[in-house]
Every structure is written in structure tokens, then in C-alpha cells.
One Martini backbone bead per residue (centre of mass of N, CA, C, O) as a GRO file, in nm:
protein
  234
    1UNK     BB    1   5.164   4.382   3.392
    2UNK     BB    2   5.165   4.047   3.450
    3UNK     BB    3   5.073   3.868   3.724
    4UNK     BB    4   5.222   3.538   3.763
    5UNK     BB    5   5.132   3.483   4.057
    6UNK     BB    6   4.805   3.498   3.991
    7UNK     BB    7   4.761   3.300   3.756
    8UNK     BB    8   4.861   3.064   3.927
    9UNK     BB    9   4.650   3.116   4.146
   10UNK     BB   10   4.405   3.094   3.919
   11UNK     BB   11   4.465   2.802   3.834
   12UNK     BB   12   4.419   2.642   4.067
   13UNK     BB   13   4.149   2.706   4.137
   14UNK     BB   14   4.047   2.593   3.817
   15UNK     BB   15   4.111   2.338   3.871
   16UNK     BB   16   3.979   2.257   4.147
   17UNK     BB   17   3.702   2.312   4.011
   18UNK     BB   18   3.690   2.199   3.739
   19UNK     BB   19   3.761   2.369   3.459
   20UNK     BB   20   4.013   2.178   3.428
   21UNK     BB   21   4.155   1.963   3.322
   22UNK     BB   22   4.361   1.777   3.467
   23UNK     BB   23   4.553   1.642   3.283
   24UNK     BB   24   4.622   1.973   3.176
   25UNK     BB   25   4.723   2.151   3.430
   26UNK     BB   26   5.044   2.115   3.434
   27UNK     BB   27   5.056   2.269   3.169
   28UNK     BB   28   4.953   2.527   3.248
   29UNK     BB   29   5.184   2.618   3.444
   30UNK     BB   30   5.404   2.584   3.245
   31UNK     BB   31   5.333   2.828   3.059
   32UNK     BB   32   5.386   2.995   3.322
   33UNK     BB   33   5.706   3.015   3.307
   34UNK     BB   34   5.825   3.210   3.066
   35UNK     BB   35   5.704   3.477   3.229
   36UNK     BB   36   5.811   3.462   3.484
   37UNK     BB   37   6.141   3.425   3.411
   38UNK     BB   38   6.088   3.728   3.304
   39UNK     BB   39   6.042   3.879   3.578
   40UNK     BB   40   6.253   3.663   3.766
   41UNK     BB   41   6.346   3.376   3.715
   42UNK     BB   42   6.457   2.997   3.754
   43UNK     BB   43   6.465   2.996   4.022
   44UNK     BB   44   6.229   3.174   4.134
   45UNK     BB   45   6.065   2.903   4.030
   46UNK     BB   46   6.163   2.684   4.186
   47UNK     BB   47   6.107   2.807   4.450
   48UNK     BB   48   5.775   2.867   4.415
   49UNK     BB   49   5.687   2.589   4.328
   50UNK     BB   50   5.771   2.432   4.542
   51UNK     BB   51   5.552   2.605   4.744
   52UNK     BB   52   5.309   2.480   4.582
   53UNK     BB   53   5.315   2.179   4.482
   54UNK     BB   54   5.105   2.037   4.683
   55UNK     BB   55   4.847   2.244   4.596
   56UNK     BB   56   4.861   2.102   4.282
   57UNK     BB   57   4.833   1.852   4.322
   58UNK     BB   58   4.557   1.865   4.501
   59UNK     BB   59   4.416   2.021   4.284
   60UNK     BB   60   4.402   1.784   4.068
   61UNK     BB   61   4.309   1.542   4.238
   62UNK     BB   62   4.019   1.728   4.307
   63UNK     BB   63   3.934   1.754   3.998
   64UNK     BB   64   3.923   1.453   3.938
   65UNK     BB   65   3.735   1.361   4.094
   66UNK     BB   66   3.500   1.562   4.072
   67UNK     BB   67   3.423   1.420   3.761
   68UNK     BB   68   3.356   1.134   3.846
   69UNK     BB   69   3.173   1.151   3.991
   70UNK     BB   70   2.977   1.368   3.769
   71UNK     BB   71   3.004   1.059   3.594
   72UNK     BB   72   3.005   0.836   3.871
   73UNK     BB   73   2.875   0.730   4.168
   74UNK     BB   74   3.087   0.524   4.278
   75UNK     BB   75   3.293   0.800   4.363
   76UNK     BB   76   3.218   0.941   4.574
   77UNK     BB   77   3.422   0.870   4.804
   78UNK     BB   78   3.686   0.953   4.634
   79UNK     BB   79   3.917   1.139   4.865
   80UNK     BB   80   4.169   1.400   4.913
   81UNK     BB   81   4.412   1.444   5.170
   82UNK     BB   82   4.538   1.653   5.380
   83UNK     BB   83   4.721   1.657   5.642
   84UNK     BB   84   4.520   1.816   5.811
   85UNK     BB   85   4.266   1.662   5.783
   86UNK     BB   86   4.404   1.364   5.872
   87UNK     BB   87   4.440   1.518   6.168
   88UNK     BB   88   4.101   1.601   6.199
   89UNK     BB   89   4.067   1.300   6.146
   90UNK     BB   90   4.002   1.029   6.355
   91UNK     BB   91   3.983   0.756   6.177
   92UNK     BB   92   4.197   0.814   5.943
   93UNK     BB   93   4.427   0.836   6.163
   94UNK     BB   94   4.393   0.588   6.276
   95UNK     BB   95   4.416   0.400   6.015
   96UNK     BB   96   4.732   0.547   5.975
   97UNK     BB   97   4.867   0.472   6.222
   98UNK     BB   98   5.185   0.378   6.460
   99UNK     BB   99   5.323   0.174   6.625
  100UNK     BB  100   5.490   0.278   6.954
  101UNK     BB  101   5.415   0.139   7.137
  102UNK     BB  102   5.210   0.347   7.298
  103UNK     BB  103   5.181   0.487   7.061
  104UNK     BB  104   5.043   0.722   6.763
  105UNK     BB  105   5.174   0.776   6.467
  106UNK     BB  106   5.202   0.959   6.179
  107UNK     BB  107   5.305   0.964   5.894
  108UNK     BB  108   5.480   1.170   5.642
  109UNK     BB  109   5.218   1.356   5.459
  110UNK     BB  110   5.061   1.518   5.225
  111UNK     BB  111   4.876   1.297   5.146
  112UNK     BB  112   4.524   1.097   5.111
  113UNK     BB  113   4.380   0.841   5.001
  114UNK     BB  114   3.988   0.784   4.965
  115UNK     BB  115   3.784   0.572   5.091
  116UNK     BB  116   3.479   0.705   5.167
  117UNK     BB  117   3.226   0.650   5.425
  118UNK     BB  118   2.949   0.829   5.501
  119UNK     BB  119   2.810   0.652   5.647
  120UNK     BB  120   3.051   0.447   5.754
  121UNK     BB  121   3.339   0.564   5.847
  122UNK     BB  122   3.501   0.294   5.953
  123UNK     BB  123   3.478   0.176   5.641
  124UNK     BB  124   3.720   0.336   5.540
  125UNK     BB  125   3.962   0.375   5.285
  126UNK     BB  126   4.349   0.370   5.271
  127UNK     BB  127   4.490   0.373   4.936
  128UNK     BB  128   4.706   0.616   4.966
  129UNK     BB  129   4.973   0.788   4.978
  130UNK     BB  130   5.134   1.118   4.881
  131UNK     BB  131   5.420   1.293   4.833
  132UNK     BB  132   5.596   1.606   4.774
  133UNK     BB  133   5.841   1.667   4.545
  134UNK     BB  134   6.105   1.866   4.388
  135UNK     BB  135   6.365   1.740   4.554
  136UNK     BB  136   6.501   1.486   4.701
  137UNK     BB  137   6.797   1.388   4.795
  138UNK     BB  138   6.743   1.241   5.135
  139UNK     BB  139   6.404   1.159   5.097
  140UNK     BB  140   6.369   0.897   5.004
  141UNK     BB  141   6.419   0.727   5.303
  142UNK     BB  142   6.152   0.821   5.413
  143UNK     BB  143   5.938   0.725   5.233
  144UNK     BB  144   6.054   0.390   5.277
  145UNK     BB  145   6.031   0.384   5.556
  146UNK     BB  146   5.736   0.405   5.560
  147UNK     BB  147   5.619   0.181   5.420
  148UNK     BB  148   5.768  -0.016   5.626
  149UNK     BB  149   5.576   0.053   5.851
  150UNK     BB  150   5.313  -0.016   5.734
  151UNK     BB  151   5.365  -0.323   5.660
  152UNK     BB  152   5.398  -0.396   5.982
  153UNK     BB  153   5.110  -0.370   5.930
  154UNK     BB  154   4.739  -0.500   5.914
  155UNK     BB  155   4.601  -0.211   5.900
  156UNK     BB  156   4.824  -0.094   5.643
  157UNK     BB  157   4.967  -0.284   5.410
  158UNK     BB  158   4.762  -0.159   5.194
  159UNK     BB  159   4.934   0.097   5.164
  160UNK     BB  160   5.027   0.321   4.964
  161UNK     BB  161   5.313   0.471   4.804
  162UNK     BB  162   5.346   0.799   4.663
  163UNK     BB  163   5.541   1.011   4.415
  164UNK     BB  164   5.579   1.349   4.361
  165UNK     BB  165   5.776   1.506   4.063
  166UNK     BB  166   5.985   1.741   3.999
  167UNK     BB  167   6.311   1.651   3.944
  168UNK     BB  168   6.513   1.864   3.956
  169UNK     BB  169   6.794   1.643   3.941
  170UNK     BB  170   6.741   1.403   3.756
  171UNK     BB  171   6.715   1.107   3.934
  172UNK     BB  172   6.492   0.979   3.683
  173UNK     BB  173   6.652   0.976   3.460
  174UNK     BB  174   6.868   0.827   3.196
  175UNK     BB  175   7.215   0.789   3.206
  176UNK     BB  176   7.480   0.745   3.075
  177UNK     BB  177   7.718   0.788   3.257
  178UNK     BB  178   7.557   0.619   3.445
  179UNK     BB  179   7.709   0.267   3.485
  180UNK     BB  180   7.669   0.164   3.730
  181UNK     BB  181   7.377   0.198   3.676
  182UNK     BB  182   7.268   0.178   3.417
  183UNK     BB  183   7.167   0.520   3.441
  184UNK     BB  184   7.111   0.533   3.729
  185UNK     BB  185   6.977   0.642   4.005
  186UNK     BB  186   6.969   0.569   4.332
  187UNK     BB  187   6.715   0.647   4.411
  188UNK     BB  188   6.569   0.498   4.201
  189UNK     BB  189   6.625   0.285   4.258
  190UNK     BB  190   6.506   0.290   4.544
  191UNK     BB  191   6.193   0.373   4.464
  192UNK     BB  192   6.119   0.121   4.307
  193UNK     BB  193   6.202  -0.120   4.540
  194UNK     BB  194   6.010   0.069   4.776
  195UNK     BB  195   5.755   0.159   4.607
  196UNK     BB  196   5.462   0.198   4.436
  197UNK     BB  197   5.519   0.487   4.302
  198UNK     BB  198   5.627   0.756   4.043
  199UNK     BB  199   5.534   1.099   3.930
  200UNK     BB  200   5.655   1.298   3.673
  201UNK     BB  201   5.660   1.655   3.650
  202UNK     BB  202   5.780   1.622   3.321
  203UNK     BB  203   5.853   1.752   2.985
  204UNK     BB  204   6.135   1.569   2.962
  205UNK     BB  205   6.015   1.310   3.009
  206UNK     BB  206   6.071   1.002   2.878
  207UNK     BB  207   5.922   0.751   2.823
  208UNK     BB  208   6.178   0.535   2.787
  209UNK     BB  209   6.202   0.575   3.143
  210UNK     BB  210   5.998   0.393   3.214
  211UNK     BB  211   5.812   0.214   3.430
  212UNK     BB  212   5.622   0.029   3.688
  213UNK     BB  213   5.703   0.288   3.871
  214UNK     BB  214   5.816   0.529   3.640
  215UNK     BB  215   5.584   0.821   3.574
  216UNK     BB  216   5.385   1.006   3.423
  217UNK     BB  217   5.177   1.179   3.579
  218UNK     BB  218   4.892   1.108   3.445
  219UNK     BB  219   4.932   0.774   3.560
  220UNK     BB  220   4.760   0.878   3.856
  221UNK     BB  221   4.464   0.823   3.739
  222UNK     BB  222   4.487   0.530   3.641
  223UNK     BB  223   4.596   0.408   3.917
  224UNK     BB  224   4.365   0.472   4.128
  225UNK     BB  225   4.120   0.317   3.965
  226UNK     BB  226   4.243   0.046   4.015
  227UNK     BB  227   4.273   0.092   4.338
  228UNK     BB  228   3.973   0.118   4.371
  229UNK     BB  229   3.863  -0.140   4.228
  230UNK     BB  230   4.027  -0.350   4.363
  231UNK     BB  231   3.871  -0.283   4.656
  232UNK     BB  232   3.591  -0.386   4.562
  233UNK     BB  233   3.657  -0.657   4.438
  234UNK     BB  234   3.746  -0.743   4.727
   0.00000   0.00000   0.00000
């Protein structure tokens, strides 16, 4: 019998790695979920991917920069950090830390993309935090609250916050039944009008529930090479 929990390991491997284009990562993880299934359950799907989650964004967004890289030097600097790498940079974790009185915390955050100057790492740029979740609950309230806390300050007020998510609970669905919001769920009403975007991982998700910031997750490349532009050409 094959271990679909090893191929699962296999596979992130292999996107961080650029062996899998980043576009198609999430596809192909995808496609191991019917041999789970059969071999363990649908929640206990969703309950292992929800575990491993943070580190296949990760590995698919540093799979997609390395490849950037090796196909044109502008983008050397562009790098995604995860939460302790993030706390373990001090330039870094100077730059995204929020005062509180006397303090210096840092957001809550699952990574941060950056643009790293590494000839003078005090001049590195960070261009947006980002959340992983699998579903949201009431953890939208705590994103959003970040969000304002950066703007709060002249050092922050230029990170984005990006949500990445597969929905499990379809809060960014768009359904006739709920009359009350336009077919909208509170949570997206919340996070259209105080995120920078949310990204979603999900093959079911149809294009035309998209807005301007609620979209397919793969609009998370070209959205951030804009961002990447933008702070280039400012």
C-alpha cells in the first residue's frame, strides 16, 4: 500500500525544492487526497492538511521565488520567512515589531515576505505578512486587528497582510441563501474591507466570487511581483 503521508512529504519537498512548478503545487497535493481518503477518512484530511498547511505555502511561495531568481537577478532579494526565522532575524523582526508602551511585539504571523538587501540588510524591505489558515472561525477579528496595528505606525503602515485558506467552512463562498449580506459571509464582508487580499486554496472556488482582493490562490504570484515593482519603482 502506498504511504500517502510520505508522498504528501514528498511532494512539499519537491515544490520547495522548484522541481514542481509553484502554479501546479497545490494541484498536485490535491490529487493525494483521494488515496487519503480511501485510506483514512475526509476529516482526517482536513485535520492533517490543516497541520502541514503553513509549510506547503511556505514551500510553494519559496519555490516560486527561487525560481524568479534563477530566471532573472532583479529578484535576488525577494525572500519568504517563516514565523521563527522572522524572530530569529533581528534587522527583521526590528522592522515588522509594533510598540506598545515600553515594548516591541511582534504581530502574529505564519511568514513574511521580504525584500532582503543583503549587501546592507537594515535598507531590506518588508512587503507583507501572511496567515495560514485552514478555517477561519473567529480569527478573522485577529488578522484585521493586525492589519490596524501596523498602520498605526510611519515604520509599518506599508506591510500588506494576506490571508491564505482553504475555507474549510466556505465563509468566502458566495451563496443565495444568505440574503442578509448579499450571499456574503461576515467574515469575507470583514476581510475584503480591512486585508490587503486573501488567497484561496480551493478547487471548488468559482472564479466569479472573486473580487479585488478575494481570489484564487495562484493570483498570490502576480500579486506580489507588483508589490515587489512598486516598492522598486518608488
Amino acid at each position: 500500500m502506498v504511504d500517502v503521508k510520505k508522498s504528501v512529504e514528498k511532494l512539499i519537498f519537491e515544490i520547495e525544492k522548484g522541481e514542481i512548478p509553484p502554479e501546479k503545487a497545490w494541484d498536485e497535493i490535491k490529487e493525494l487526497k483521494e488515496l487519503y481518503v480511501k485510506n483514512y477518512s475526509e476529516q482526517s484530511w482536513h485535520s492533517y492538511i490543516g497541520n502541514k498547511f503553513q509549510n506547503i505555502v511556505y514551500s510553494i511561495l519559496k519555490g516560486y521565488f527561487n525560481r524568479l531568481k534563477s530566471e532573472n537577478p532583479q529578484y535576488n532579494g525577494l525572500t519568504v520567512f517563516k514565523e521563527n526565522e522572522v524572530k530569529g532575524n533581528e534587522i527583521i523582526a526590528r522592522k515588522l515589531a509594533i510598540k506598545y508602551g515600553e515594548y516591541l511585539l511582534l504581530p502574529d504571523t505564519d511568514m513574511a515576505i521580504v525584500d532582503y538587501n543583503f549587501e546592507e540588510p537594515w535598507k531590506s524591505e518588508i512587503l507583507a505578512i501572511i496567515s495560514c489558515k485552514t478555517s477561519l472561525r473567529e480569527r478573522i477579528a485577529q488578522a484585521c486587528y493586525w492589519k490596524l496595528k501596523l498602520l498605526s505606525s510611519d515604520v509599518t503602515k506599508n506591510v500588506r497582510v494576506f490571508l491564505a485558506t482553504t475555507d474549510n467552512d466556505e465563509d468566502f463562498f458566495i451563496k443565495s441563501k444568505r440574503k442578509q449580506y448579499e450571499g456574503k459571509h461576515r467574515n469575507r464582508i470583514i476581510a475584503e474591507y480591512e486585508l490587503d487580499g486573501v488567497y484561496i486554496l480551493r478547487e471548488d472556488f468559482k472564479k466569479d466570487w472573486e473580487s479585488d482582493k478575494i481570489k484564487r490562490y495562484n493570483a498570490i504570484f502576480e500579486d506580489l511581483i507588483k508589490l515587489f515593482t512598486n516598492v522598486h519603482k518608488g
